[in-house]
N, C-alpha and C positions, 0 to 999 in steps of 0.2 A: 898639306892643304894644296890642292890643285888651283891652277890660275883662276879658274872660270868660280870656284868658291871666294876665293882672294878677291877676286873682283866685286864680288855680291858683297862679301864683308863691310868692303871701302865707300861701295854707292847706300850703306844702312849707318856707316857712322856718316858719311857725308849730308845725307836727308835729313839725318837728327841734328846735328847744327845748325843748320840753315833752317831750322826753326825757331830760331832765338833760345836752345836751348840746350843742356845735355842729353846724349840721344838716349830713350825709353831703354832700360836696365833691361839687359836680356842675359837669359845665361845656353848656352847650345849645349845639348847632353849627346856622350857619343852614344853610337849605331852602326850597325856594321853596315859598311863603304857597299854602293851600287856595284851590282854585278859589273857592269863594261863602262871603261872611260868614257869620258864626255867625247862628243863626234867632231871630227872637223869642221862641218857645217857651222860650229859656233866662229869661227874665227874671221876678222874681221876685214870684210872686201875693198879692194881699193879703189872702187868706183864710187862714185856719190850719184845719187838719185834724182833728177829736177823733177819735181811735182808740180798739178796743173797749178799751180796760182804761180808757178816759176815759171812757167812755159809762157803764160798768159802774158805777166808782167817783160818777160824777153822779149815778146812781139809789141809790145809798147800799148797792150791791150787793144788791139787793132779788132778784138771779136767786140769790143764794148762800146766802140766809138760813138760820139753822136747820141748814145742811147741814154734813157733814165734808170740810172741802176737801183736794184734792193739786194743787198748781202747777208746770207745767213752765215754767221760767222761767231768764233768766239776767242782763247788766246792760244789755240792752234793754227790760226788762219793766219800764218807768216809767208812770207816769201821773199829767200836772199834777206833772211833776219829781221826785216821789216811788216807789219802789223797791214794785212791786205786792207782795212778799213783807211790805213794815213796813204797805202798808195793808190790806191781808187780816189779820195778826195784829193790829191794832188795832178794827177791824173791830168792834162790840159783840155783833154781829147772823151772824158768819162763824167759824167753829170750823178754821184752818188746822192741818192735822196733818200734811202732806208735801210736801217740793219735790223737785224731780225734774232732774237735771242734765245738758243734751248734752253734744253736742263743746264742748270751750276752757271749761264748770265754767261755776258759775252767775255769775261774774262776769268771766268773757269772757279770762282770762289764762293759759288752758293752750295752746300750742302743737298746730298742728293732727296729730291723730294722737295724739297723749297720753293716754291711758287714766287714769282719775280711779278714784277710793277714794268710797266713802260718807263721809259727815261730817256736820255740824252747823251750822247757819246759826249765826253768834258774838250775833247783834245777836237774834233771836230766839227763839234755845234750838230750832229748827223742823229736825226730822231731812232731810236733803237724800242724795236716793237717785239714786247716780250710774247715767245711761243711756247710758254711755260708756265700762265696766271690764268689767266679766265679763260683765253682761248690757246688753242693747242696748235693751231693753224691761221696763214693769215686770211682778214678777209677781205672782201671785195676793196671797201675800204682802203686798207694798206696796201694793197698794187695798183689802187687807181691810175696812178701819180708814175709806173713804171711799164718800160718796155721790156726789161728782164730780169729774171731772178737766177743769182747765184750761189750756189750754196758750195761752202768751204767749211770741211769740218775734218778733224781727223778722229777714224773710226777704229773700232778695235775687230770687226769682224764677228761681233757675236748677237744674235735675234733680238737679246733684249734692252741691247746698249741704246737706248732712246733716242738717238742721233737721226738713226737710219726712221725711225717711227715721224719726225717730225721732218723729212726729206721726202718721204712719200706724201704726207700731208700737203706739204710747202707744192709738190708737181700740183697733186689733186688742183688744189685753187690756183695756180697760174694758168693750169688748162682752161678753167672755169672761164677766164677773163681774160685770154688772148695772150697770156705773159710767157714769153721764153722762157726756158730753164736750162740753166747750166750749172754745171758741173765740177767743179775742180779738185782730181784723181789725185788722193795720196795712198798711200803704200797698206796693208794689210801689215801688222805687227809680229804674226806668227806666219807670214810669209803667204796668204790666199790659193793653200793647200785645200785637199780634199776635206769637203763636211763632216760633222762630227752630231750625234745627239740625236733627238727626237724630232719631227718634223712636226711644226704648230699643227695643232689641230683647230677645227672650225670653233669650239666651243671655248676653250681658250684662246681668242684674238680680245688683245687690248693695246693699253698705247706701250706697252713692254714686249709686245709680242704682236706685229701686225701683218705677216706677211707668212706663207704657208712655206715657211725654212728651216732646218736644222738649227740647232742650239749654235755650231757653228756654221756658216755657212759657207765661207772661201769666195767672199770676192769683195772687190774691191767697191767705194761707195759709187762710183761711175757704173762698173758692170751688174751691182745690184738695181739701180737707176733703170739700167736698159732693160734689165730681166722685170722690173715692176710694172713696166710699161706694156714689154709685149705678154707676159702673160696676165696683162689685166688687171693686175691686184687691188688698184685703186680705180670705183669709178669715171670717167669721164676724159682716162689719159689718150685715150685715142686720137683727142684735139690738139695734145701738147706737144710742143716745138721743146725737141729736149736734146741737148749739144753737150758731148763730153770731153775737155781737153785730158788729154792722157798725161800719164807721166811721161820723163825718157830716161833710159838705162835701167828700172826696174823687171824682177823678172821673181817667178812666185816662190823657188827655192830661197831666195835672199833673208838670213836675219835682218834685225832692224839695226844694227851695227853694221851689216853689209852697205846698207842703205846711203851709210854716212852721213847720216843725219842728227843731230841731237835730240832726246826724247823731252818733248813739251807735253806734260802731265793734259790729258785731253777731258778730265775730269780730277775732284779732288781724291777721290779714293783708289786712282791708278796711277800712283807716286813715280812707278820705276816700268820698264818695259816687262821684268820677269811679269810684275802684279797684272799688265794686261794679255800675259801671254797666257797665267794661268784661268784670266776672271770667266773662259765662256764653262770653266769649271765648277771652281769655288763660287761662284758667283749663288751655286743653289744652296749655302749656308746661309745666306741672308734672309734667310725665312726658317731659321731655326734658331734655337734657342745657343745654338754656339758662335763664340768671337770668330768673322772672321779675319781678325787682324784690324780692324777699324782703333785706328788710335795707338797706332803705331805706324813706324816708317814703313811697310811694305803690306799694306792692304789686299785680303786675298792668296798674298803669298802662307800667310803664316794663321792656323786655324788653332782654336782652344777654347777650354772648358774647365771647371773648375774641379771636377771629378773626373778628371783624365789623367792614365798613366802615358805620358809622354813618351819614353824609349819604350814601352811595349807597345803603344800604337805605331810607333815608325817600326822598330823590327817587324810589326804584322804585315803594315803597306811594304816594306821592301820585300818579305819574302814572297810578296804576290808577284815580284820581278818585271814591274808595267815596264813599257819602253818607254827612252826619253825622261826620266823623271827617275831622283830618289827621294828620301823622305826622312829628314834631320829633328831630333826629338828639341823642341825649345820650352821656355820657362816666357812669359811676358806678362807685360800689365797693363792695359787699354787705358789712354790719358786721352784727355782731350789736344788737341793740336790747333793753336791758329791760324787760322785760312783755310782748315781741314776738315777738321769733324770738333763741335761743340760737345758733343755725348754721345760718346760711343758703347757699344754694347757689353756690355759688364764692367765698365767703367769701375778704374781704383780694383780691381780682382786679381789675385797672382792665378796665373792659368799655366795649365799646361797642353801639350797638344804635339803638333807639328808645322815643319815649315817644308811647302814644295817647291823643290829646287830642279829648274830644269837642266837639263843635261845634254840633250839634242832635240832641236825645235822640229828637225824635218820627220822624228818617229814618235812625238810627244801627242797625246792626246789631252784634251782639256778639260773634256765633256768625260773621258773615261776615269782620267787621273780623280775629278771631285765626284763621281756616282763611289771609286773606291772609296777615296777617304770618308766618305759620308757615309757608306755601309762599316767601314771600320768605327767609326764613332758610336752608328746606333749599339755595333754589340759591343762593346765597354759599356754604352749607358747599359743596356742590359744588366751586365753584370754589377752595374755599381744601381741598380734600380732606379734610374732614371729614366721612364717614362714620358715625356714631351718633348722630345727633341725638336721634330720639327712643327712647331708652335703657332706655325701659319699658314697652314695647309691648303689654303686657296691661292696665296701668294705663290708658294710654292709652286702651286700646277699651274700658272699663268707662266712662271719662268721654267718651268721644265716642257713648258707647253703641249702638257698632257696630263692627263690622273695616273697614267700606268707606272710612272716611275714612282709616285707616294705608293702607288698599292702594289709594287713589287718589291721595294724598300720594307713596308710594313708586315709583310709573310716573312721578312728575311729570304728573299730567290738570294739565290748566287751573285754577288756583282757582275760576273766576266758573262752569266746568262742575262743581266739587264742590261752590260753595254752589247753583248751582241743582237740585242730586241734592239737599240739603239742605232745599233750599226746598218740592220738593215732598213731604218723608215729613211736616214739619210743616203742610203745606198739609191732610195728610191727616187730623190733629188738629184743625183748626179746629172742625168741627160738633160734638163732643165739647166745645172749650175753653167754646164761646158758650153752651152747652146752660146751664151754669150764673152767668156773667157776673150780678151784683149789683149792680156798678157801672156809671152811663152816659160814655161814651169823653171827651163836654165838656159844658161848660154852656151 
C-alpha cells in the first residue's frame, strides 16, 4: 500500500469516528494497480498560504474602517483559526451589522437543498440573513443599513457549486444600491488549473448553473468576481465598486496540502479534500439513480449500485488508463450520518461499485474521470437490464449544462469522443479564463 493510499485509509477511519460512531463497514476488493505511481506533485510544500481574510485581518482591517459592514460567510470563513464573524464584531475600527447565509447556513450543517429562516448569530447578537429561503439574493432592504459587502467563502471551483451562484447575486444588489463589494481570495482545491467540461449553455442557466463557464472552471472566487463583472454576466455590474484582497504565497500548481492549510468541510457532502477534488465530476451522479457515496465518510469519492459488479467496473475504468486517477472496486452501505445527510440515497443497501482515487491532481480530470465512470455504469446497467439510470434528466442537463451529454451518453458515443466534445467548448473559455488570471501557475 503506497503512502498516498495509506493516507486516504487513516482520513476514512478518522471521519467515521468523529461521528460518534464506528466508521460505515466497507470492504476494498483488489484490482490491478494504476499504470504509473502517484506524482510528486502530491507531496506536501512547505509554505503555508495567507488568504484574503488573513491578509485583511494582518492590516488590522484597515479596508473596513469606519464603514458599516455585511458578511457573507459561513464555517469556512476563518482566519488565523478564528471565525471572520467574532473578528469583524471585535474589530474596534469595523461596525459589523449583517451576515448573510448560503446553501448548508453559516455553519456549514443544513443538508444540501434545505431552505434556511433568518436568524441571529448566538455568539454575537449579529442578524444573519438567509440567501437560501425565500430570497436568493439580498434586498434593497438588507444593505440599507451598509457601506460594504464582503463575501468569504470557500469554493471548490466547479459551475454548480452554489456559492459562486449566490456571489454573483450578492454583486448584482450591492451595484443596485451603491454597496461595495469585496472579496476575500481563498485557494482553488484542485489547484485553478486549466477548465474542464461543457460550457453553460443559454437554455440551461439557473441558480446551479449561472454563468456561461466550464463544469470546471479554474479560478479563483476573486478572479471569477473580476471575470462576472467585465464580461457582463450579471446585469447592472457596471456600477459596482468591486475590491479583491488576494492571497499571498499561493500559486495554481499547489495541492491543497501544499497550501498548509487544514481542510474545513465547505459543505456537508465534501467531508475530505479528495471528495472536492473529484465533485466537478461525480457530481453528475446526483441525478441518477446511483449512490454517490452520500452517507458515508467520503462523498463523491466513492459511487454504487445495487446491480454492480464492483472489480469489473474498476478493471473496465483502469484499463481506460485516464490520467491522474485509478479506480479501487468497494463494497458500502449508505447510513445516515449526523450533521450530514438524514437520507441518503439507497439508504440501509449493501452496494457495489467504485471508489476514485486520485493519484496526481496536476493531470487528473474531474469532468473526464465522472463522464467515464458514468458511461461505465450505464453499460453494466445494460447488461444487468437496468434501464433508468439517470432518473432526472433535467437535473441532469442543468449540471451538465447542456442536453448533449444525456444525448451522447444515451446512444452510448465513446466516452474519450464525449470528453473530447467537452474539451473543446472549454477549450473555447480559455482566452476569457486567462484574461483575468492573478495568480502565476509555479514558482
Amino acid at each position: 500500500m503506497n503512502l498516498l493510499r495509506l493516507a486516504a485509509v487513516l482520513t476514512v477511519l478518522a471521519v467515521g469516528c468523529s461521528e460518534g460512531g464506528a466508521a460505515v463497514p466497507e470492504t476494498t476488493l483488489p484490482v490491478p494497480a494504476p499504470s504509473a505511481p502517484p506524482s510528486s506533485t502530491t507531496t506536501i510544500a512547505a509554505a503555508a498560504v495567507v488568504v484574503g481574510a488573513e491578509a485583511l485581518a494582518d492590516d488590522d482591517f484597515a479596508l473596513l474602517a469606519g464603514r458599516r459592514v455585511g458578511l457573507i460567510a459561513n464555517q469556512t470563513s476563518t482566519a488565523h483559526g478564528e471565525h471572520l464573524i467574532d473578528l469583524l464584531h471585535d474589530a474596534p475600527d469595523v461596525d459589523l451589522r449583517a451576515v448573510f447565509a448560503p446553501e448548508h447556513g453559516v455553519r456549514g450543517t443544513a443538508d444540501a437543498g434545505e431552505l434556511l429562516d433568518d436568524t441571529t448569530d448566538p455568539a454575537t447578537g449579529v442578524t444573519v440573513f438567509s440567501l437560501y429561503g425565500d430570497t436568493r439574493q439580498p434586498t434593497p432592504e438588507m444593505l440599507a443599513d451598509l457601506d460594504v459587502l464582503v463575501y468569504d467563502l470557500q469554493d471548490v471551483g466547479a459551475r454548480f457549486y452554489t456559492y459562486i451562484s449566490t456571489m454573483g447575486l450578492a454583486m448584482q444588489a450591492a451595484a443596485a444600491v451603491g454597496v461595495e463589494f469585496v472579496v476575500l481570495d481563498r485557494p482553488d482545491p484542485s489547484g485553478g488549473g486549466a477548465a474542464s467540461g461543457f460550457v453553460l449553455e443559454p437554455d440551461q442557466t439557473s441558480f446551479i448553473g449561472q454563468y456561461p463557464i466550464p463544469a470546471a472552471y479554474g479560478l479563483t472566487a476573486g478572479e471569477l468576481a473580476e471575470l462576472i463583472q467585465a464580461q457582463g454576466w450579471m446585469a447592472g455590474l457596471d456600477q459596482l465598486e468591486l475590491d479583491v484582497v488576494p492571497m499571498q504565497g499561493w500559486v495554481r500548481s499547489m495541492t491543497w496540502a501544499g497550501t498548509g492549510r487544514p481542510w474545513v468541510p465547505p459543505s456537508p457532502g465534501l467531508r475530505t479534500v479528495d471528495s472536492a477534488i473529484v465533485y466537478p465530476g461525480t457530481v453528475l451522479f446526483e441525478a441518477t439513480s446511483i449512490s454517490f457515496g452520500g452517507g458515508t465518510p467520503e462523498p463523491f469519492t466513492k459511487l454504487g449500485a445495487p446491480w454492480v459488479n464492483g472489480p469489473a467496473l474498476a478493471r473496465e475504468l483502469n484499463a481506460r488508463d485516464l490520467p491522474g486517477v485509478a479506480f479501487e472496486a468497494v463494497r458500502f452501505t449508505p447510513r445516515p450520518i449526523s450533521g450530514i445527510t438524514r437520507s441518503p440515497r439507497l439508504v440501509g443497501e449493501r452496494l457495489q461499485g467504485v471508489r476514485v482515487v486520485v493519484t496526481d491532481t496536476a493531470t487528473f480530470d474531474a469532468f473526464a474521470a465522472g463522464v467515464h465512470a458514468l458511461d461505465a455504469f450505464l453499460r453494466q446497467g445494460d447488461e444487468a437490464g437496468v434501464t433508468d439510470v439517470i432518473d432526472r434528466p433535467e437535473t441532469f442537463d442543468l449540471l451538465a449544462g447542456t442536453t448533449r451529454l444525456r444525448e451522447l451518453l444515451t446512444i452510448r458515443a465513446l466516452a474519450a469522443d464525449i470528453v473530447a466534445a467537452s474539451a473543446a467548448s472549454a477549450e473555447s473559455f480559455e482566452p476569457v479564463r486567462t484574461s483575468v488570471l492573478r495568480y502565476e501557475e509555479s514558482r
